[in-house]
N, C-alpha and C positions, 0 to 999 in steps of 0.2 A: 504494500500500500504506500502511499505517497507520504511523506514525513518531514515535509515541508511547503509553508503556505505561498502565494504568490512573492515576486519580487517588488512588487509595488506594496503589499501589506507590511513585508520584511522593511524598507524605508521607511513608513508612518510608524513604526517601534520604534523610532529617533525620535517622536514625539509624543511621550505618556501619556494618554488621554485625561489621567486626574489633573496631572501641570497644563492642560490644553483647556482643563473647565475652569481650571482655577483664574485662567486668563482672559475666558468669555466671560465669565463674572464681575472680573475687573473693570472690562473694558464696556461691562454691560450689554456685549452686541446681540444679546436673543431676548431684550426688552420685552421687544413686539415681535415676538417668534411665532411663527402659527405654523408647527411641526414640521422643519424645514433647519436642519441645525446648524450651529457654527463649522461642525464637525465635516460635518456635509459638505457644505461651501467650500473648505478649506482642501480637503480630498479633491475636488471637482476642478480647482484651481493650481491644484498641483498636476492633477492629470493633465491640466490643458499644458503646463510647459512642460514638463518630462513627455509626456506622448505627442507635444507638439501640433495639440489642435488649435484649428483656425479659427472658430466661432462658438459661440455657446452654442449652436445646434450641433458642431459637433460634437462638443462634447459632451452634451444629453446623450445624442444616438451613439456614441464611442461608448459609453458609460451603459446604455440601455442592452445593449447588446449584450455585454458583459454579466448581463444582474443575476445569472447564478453565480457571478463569481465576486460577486461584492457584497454577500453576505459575512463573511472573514471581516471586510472593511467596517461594519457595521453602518451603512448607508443604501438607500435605493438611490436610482439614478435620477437627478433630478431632472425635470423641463425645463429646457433654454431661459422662458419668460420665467420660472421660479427663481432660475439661479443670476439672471440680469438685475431682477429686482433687490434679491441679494446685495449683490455688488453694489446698487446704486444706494442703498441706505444703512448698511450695516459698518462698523467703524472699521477702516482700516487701520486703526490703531494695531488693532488684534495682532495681524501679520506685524508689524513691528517689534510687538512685543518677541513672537514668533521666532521671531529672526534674532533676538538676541539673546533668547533661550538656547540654541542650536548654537549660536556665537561661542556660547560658554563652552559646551562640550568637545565643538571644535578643538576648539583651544585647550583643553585638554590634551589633545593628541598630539599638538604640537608640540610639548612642550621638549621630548625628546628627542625634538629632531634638529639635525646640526644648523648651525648658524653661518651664515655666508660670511659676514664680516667679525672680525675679532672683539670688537668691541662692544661691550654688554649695554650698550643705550638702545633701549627701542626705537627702529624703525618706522616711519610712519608714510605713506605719500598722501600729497590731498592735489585731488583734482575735481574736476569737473565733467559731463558729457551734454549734449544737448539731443535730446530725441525729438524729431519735429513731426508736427502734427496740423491736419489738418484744421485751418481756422474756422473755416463754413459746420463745420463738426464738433471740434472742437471749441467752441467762442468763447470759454476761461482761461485758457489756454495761452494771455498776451507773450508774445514776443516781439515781433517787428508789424509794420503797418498792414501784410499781405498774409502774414504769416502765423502759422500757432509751434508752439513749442512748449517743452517742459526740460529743468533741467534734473541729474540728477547727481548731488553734491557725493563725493566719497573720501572717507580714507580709506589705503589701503595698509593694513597691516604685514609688514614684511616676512615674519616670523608664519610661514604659512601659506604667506600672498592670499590671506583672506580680510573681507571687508568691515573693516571693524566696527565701522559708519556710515551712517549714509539720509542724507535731508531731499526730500522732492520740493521741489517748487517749478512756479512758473518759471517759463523761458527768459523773462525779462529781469531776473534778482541778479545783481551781480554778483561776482564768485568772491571779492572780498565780504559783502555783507556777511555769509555764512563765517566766510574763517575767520572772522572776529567774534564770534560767537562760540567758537569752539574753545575748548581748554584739555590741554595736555600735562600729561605730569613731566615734574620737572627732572629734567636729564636726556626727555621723548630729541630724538633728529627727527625734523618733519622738512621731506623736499618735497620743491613743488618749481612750475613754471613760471615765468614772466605775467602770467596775468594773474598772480599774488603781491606783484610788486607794490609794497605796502607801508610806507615807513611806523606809520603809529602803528600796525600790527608786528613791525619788527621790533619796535622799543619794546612794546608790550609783554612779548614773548621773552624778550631777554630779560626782563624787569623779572619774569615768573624763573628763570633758569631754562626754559626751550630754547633747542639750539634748531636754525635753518639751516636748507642750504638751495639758492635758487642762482637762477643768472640774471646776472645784471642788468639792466639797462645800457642804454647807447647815452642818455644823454645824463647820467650819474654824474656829480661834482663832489670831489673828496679831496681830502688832503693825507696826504703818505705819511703816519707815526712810526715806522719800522720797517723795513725792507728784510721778509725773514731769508733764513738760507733754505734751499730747497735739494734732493740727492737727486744722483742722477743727472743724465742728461737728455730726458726724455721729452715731451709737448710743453711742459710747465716753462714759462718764461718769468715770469713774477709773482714769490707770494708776497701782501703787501699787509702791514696793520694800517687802517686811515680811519679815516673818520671824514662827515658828509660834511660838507664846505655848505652846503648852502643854509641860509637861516632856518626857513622851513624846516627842512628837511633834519640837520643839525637838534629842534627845538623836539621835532616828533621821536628822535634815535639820537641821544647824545652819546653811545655806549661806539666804545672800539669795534671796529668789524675787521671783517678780511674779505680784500681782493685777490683770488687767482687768475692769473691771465695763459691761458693754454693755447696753443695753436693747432687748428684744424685741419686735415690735410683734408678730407673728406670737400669740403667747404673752401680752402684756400683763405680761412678769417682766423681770427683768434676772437676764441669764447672767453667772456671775464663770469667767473661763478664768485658770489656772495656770501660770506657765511657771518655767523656770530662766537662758532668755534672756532679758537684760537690753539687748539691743543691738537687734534689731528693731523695727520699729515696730510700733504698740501692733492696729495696721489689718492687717498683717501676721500678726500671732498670731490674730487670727481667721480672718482667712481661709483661714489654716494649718488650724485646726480645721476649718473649712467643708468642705476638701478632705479628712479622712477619711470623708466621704461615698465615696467611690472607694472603699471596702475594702465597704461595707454592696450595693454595685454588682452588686462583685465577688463579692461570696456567694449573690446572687440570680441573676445572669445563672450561675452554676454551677451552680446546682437545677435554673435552670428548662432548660439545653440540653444539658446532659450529666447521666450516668445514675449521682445520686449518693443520692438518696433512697429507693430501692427496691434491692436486692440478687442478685445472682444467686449467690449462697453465704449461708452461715450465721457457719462460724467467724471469729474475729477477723483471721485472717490472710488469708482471701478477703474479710474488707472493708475490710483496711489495702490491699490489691492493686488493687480497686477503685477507692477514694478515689485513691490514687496515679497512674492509670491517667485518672482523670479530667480531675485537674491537668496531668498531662503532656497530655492532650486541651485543654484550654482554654490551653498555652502553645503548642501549633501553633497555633491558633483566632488567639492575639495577635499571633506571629508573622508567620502571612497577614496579618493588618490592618495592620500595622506593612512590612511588605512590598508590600501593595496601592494599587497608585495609584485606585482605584473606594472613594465611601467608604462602605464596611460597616459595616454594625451589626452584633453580634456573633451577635445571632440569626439571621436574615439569612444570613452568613456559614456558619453551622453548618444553616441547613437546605438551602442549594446544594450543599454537600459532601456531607450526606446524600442527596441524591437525583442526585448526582453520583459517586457515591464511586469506583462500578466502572464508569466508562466511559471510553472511550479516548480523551482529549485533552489540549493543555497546559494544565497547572495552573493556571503565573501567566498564560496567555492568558485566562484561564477570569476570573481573579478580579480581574484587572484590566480588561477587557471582559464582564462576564458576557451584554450582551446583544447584543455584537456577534463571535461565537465563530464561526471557520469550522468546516466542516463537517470529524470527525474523520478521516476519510477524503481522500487527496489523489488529486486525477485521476490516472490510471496517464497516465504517456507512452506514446503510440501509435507502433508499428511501423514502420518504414517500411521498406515492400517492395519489392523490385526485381521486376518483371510483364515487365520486356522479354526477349526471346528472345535 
């Protein structure tokens, strides 16, 4: 007989069902329930990114299809109109909470796993993405005059390369708004790109003990307090202590900084990167910056394998559910990898599951052997009969 439930039930075991009611209670979302559960919704919305459906009709009749075999899940399949309705008035707070429950365990698993760089300061990236959206559809949606958009704020935790954080807003918020909002502990390295370039968020973070590290600007005015010495004779042409010449700028960051100046062969320029550590070597603050590449990874590999550019609702609150819905999808995704001895690629990874998703075997057999999987079925033990008289 079979001795193991589907691989899509084996995944919702990442999420207790007592800590899942504990959190619809919190967040109050089955108010006005009219037997139709949180549990439900949430299943139904995990199915749509991991099986990659395109509309809530698929995935009613994806789901309907299925319903002897989502008794285990403890749900029927809902109707498209049930579960639209869902989405337009139920809080997507929930999935937040969701996703930072799963965050913790994650993190767990990482904790054994080797570190890229030698020194023991948490890594952090913070970026931005913009998903664009139709305006005529979307009309909360401001971004530009013709245009709808939504952004979606993250950091990326490096210890793992999972997402530690993460804010929606409309298309039109700037990306310093949020990161002045944020708060790191002190010792956190947070890199980030030129459209952080911040000065009151750089005093601020140095004032707390966070150390940056971003590139400069072209039209930066400083003054040189130390020319350090640098090894090597490698791209590094200047490491420099200054400090910012202009009043402004001076009044918002009066705190010592450091200029690196590297030369690009790629490019035929020299890049100047920015920091506030003054302890690191100079080869290290680049390659510091090098490694925000991981966060630009991470926004791509989330377009392209889960279902975050096309919508299966309209309101903003069925596409803050979705977006959320996705991330919690892409931290099982890291999860299994960070879990799996086989080593996956993350696509890879997400199109096994999907054509895996409802069949009956073990999971981490699965993902750790994928080509060498017994068969989901075990031989019955044979009878044995007594024929004598």
């Amino acid at each position: 007989m079979n001795q193991y439930s589907s691989i899509f039930t084996q995944i919702l075991q990442l999420f207790p069902r007592w800590e899942f009611q504990q959190l619809v209670k919190e967040t109050k979302s089955e108010r006005h329930a009219r037997g139709f559960s949180s549990w439900c919704q949430f299943v139904s919305m995990l199915f749509c990114q991991l099986g990659r459906a395109h509309s809530l009709r698929e995935i009613s009749l994806g789901l309907r299809t299925l319903e002897g075999r989502l008794v285990h899940l403890g749900i029927n399949a809902p109707s498209h109109s049930t579960l639209a309705y869902a989405n337009e008035h139920r809080p997507w707070e929930l999935y937040q909470l969701i996703f930072v429950e799963l965050l913790y365990r994650c993190q767990q698993v990482i904790q054994t796993k080797q570190r890229k760089f030698r020194f023991h300061n948490k890594l952090m990236s913070l970026d931005a993405t913009v998903i664009d959206l139709c305006l005529s559809m979307y009309d909360w949606a401001h971004f530009r005059r013709a245009k709808g958009a939504i952004k979606l704020h993250l950091i990326l935790d490096h210890d793992g390369y999972l997402p530690s954080f993460a804010v929606i807003t409309e298309g039109n918020v700037n990306d310093i708004t949020i990161a002045r909002q944020l708060h790191f502990d002190p010792g956190t390295i947070v890199v980030f790109d030129r459209g952080y370039d911040d000065y009151t968020l750089f005093g601020h973070w140095t004032d707390q003990g966070v150390y940056f590290v971003t590139r400069s600007k072209k039209n930066i005015r400083y003054k040189v307090i130390q020319a350090r010495d640098y090894a090597g004779d490698g791209p590094i042409f200047d490491d420099e202590i200054i400090k910012l010449s202009r009043y402004g700028a001076f009044a918002k960051c009066p705190h010592n900084l450091r200029l690196i100046r590297v030369w690009d062969e790629e490019t035929d320029s020299f890049f100047y990167y920015l920091t506030n550590n003054l302890k690191l070597a100079a080869a290290t603050i680049v390659a510091i910056y090098k490694e925000r590449w991981q966060i630009e990874i991470f926004f791509k590999a989330l377009k392209q394998n889960l279902k975050i550019k096309t919508f299966v609702g309209t309101s903003s609150n069925a596409v803050r559910i979705q977006i959320w819905t996705a991330l919690i999808a892409m931290l099982i995704l890291r999860f299994l990898q960070l879990r799996s001895k086989f080593g996956w690629s993350l696509s890879n990874l997400t199109a096994l599951l999907r054509m895996n998703l409802l069949t009956y075997q073990d999971l981490w057999r699965l993902i750790d052997a994928p080509y060498n999987v017994s068969p989901p079925f075990d031989e019955p033990e044979q009878l044995k009969l007594s024929l004598s008289g």
